[in-house]
C-alpha positions as CSV (number, residue, x, y, z in Angstrom):
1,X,110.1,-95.2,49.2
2,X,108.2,-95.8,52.6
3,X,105.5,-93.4,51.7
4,X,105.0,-96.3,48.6
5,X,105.2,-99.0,50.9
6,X,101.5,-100.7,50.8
7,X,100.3,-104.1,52.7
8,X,100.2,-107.1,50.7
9,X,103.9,-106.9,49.7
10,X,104.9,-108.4,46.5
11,X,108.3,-108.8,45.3
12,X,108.6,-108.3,41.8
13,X,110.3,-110.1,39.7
14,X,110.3,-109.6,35.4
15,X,107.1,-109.3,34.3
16,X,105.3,-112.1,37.6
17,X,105.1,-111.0,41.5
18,X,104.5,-113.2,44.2
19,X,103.7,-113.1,47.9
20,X,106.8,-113.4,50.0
21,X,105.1,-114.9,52.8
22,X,106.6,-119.0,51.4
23,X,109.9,-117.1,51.0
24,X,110.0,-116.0,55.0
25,X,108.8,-119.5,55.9
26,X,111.4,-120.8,54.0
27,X,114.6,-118.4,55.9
28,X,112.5,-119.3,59.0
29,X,113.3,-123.0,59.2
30,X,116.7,-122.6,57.2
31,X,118.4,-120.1,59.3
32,X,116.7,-121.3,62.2
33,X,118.1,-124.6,61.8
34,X,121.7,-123.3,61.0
35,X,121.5,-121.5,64.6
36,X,120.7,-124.8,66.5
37,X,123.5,-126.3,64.6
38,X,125.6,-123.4,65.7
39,X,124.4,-123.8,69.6
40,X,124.7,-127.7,69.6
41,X,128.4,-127.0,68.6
42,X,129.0,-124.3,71.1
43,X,127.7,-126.6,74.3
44,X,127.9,-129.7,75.2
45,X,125.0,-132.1,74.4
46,X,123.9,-134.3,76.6
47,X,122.1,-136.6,74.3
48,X,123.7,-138.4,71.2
49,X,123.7,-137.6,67.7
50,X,121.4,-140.1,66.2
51,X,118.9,-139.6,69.7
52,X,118.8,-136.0,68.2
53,X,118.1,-136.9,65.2
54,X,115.1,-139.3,65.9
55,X,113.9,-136.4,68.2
56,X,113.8,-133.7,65.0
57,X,112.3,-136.6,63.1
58,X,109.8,-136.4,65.6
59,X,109.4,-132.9,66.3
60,X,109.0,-132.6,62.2
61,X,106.2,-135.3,61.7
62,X,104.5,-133.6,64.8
63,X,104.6,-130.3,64.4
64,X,103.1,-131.0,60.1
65,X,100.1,-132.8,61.9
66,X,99.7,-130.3,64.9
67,X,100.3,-127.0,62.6
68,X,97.8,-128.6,60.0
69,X,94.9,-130.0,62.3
70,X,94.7,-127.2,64.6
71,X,95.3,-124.7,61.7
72,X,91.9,-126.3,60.0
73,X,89.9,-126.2,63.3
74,X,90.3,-122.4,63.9
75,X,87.4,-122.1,61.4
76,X,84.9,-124.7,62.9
77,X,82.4,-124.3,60.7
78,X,84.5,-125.1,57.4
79,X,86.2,-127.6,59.6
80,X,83.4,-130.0,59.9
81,X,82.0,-128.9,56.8
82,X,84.1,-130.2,54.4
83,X,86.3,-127.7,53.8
84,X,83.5,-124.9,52.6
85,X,84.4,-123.6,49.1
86,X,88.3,-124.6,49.1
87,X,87.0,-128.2,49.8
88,X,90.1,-130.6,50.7
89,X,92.5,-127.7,49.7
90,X,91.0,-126.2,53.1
91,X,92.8,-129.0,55.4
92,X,96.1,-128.9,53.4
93,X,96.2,-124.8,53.4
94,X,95.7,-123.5,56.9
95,X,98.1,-124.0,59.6
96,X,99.0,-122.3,63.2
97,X,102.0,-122.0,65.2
98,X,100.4,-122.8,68.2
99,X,99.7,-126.7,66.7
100,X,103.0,-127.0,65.3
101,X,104.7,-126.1,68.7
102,X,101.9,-128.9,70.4
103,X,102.4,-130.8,68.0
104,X,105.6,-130.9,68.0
105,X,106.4,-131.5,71.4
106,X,103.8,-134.5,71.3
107,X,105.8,-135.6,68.7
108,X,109.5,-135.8,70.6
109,X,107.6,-137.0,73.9
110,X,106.6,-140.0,72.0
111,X,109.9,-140.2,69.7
112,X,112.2,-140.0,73.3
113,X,109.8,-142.7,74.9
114,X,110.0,-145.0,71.5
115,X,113.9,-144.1,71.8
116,X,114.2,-144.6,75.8
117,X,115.6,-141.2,76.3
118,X,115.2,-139.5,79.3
119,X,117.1,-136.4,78.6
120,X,115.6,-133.5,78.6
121,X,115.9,-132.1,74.9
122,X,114.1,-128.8,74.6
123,X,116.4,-126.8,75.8
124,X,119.3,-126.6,72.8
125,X,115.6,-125.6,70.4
126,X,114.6,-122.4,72.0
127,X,116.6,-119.8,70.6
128,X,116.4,-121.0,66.8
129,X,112.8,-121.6,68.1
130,X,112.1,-118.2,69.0
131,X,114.1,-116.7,66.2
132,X,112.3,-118.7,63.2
133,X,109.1,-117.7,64.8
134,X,110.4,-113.9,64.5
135,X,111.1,-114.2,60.6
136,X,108.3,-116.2,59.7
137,X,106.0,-113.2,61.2
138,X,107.9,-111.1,58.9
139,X,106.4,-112.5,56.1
140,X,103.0,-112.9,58.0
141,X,102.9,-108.9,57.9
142,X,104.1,-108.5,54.6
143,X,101.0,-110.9,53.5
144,X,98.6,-108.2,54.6
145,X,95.4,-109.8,55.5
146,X,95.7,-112.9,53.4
147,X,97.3,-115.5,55.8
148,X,94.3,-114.9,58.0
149,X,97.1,-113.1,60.9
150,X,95.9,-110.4,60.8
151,X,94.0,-108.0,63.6
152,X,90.9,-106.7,63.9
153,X,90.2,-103.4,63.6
154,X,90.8,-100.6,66.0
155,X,91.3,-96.9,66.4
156,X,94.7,-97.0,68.6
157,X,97.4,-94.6,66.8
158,X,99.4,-97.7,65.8
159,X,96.5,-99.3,63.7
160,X,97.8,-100.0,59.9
161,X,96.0,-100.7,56.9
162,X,96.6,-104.3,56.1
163,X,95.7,-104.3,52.8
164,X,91.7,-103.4,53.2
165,X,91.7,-99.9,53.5
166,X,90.8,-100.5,57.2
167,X,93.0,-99.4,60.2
168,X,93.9,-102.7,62.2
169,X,95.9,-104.1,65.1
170,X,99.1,-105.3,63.3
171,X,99.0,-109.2,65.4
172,X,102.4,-110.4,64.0
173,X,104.5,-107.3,64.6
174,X,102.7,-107.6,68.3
175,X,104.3,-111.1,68.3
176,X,107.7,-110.6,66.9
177,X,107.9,-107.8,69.7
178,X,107.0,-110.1,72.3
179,X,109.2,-113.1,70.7
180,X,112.0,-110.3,71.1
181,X,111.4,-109.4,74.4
182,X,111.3,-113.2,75.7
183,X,113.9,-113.8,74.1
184,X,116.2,-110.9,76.0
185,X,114.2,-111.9,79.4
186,X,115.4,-115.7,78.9
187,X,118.7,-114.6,78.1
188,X,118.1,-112.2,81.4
189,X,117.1,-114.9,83.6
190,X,120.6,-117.4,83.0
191,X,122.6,-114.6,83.2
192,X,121.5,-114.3,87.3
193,X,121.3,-118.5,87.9
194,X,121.2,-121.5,86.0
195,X,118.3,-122.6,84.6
196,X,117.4,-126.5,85.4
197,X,118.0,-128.9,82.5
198,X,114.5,-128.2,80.6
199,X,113.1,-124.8,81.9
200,X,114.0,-123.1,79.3
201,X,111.6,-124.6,77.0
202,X,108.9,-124.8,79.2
203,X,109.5,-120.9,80.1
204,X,109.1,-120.5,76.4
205,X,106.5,-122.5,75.8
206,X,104.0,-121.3,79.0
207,X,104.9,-117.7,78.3
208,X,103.9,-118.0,74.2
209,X,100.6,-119.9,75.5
210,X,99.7,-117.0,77.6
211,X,100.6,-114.6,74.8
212,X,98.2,-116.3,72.2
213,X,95.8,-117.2,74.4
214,X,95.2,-113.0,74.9
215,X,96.5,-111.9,71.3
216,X,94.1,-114.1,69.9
217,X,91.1,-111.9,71.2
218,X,92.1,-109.4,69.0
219,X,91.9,-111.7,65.9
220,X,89.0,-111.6,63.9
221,X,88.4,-115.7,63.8
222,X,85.2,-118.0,64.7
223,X,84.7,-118.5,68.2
224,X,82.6,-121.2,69.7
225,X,79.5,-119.8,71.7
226,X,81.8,-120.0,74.9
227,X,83.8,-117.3,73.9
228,X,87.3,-119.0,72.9
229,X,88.7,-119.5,70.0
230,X,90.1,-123.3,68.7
231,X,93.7,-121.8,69.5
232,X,92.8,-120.4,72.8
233,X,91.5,-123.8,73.8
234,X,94.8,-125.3,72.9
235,X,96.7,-122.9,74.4
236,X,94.8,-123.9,77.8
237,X,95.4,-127.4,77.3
238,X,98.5,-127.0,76.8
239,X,99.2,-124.7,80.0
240,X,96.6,-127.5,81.9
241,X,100.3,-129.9,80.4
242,X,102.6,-128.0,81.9
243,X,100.8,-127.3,84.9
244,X,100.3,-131.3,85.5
245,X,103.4,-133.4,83.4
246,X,105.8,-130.6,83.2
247,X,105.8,-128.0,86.0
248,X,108.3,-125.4,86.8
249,X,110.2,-126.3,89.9
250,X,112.2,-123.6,92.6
């Protein structure tokens, strides 16, 4: 059965097939959600019932925007083009992780200032964080090279044909491995002392904007004339946050 295994993946169903990249998205926020339900049960939260629910209000309407605006720009050209052939399709289509997680977490700042909480709240989303991240890049390597996640090419032993008879650098099982091995090194870290309320978030969130900023090199997207990408300029900006509003302390 492996040896039949090709890149797109369809699922077949009757006589139709479809791409089951929607259908990963889909367990991604479901199951994900059901674990922070799980966790909030589990340990005590500090900040009420309807604050959290303004706050995932927030971090919803945020993360749409971020996911969707930054998503858009990675192709500058089409960006302030108009869309190129796809026209306004273009700026409904394309998203990235990278804005959604910015995005996001613009969105609770404001929500918890709007709110007057001063809680941190990031903490109790990591883990179902992490783990929707995982399954969503499931379905971003089933989808071959058409979500646009894909690697560019390269002769290492582990390149894989994504779908265009070329060998490439398979970017989202690089992420779900690195996803995975954050997620045990977290878990490592407040097994040997107790995090402060907040630094697990921000460990999360610094460590992912490192990752992208250097995955992203091996992505095969427009970059400006200075060398970056749109991502990898977010993924600065947003390390320049933390380094200013939010930094780790001993």
């Amino acid at each position: 059965m492996l040896d039949s295994f090709t890149l797109p993946f369809y699922i077949e169903i009757g006589d139709g097939r479809f791409n089951p990249h929607l259908l990963f998205e889909l367990l991604a926020f479901f199951i994900a959600f059901r674990y922070f339900l799980y966790l909030r049960r589990q340990q005590e939260d500090h900040i009420t019932t309807t604050g959290r629910l303004w706050i995932i209000v927030g971090a919803t309407v945020g993360a749409l925007v971020g996911s969707r605006l930054l998503g858009t720009m990675e192709n500058w050209p089409c960006f302030v083009s108009g869309g190129c052939e796809q026209g306004w399709l273009y700026y409904y289509a394309n998203k990235t992780i990278v804005g959604g997680l910015l995005g996001g977490l613009f969105g609770v700042e404001l929500t918890k200032k709007l709110i007057g909480e001063r809680q941190s709240s990031g903490d109790l989303f990591t883990y179902p964080i992490i783990l929707g991240m995982m399954i969503g890049r499931v379905g971003c390597f089933l989808a071959g090279i058409e979500d646009g996640t894909h690697g560019i090419e390269t002769t290492m032993p582990w390149g894989m044909d994504l779908g265009d008879g070329l060998m490439r650098h398979p970017a989202a099982l690089y992420e779900i491995l690195f996803l995975g091995l954050l997620w045990l090194s977290l878990r490592f870290l407040e097994s040997r002392r107790p995090l402060k309320s907040g630094d697990r978030f921000k460990l999360f969130m610094v460590a992912y904007l490192i990752f992208r900023f250097f995955i992203d090199f091996l992505k095969p997207v427009y970059t400006f004339p200075f060398g970056l990408m749109s991502i990898q300029v977010a993924c600065l900006l947003g390390l320049v946050y933390y380094a200013v509003k939010r930094p780790l302390r001993p």
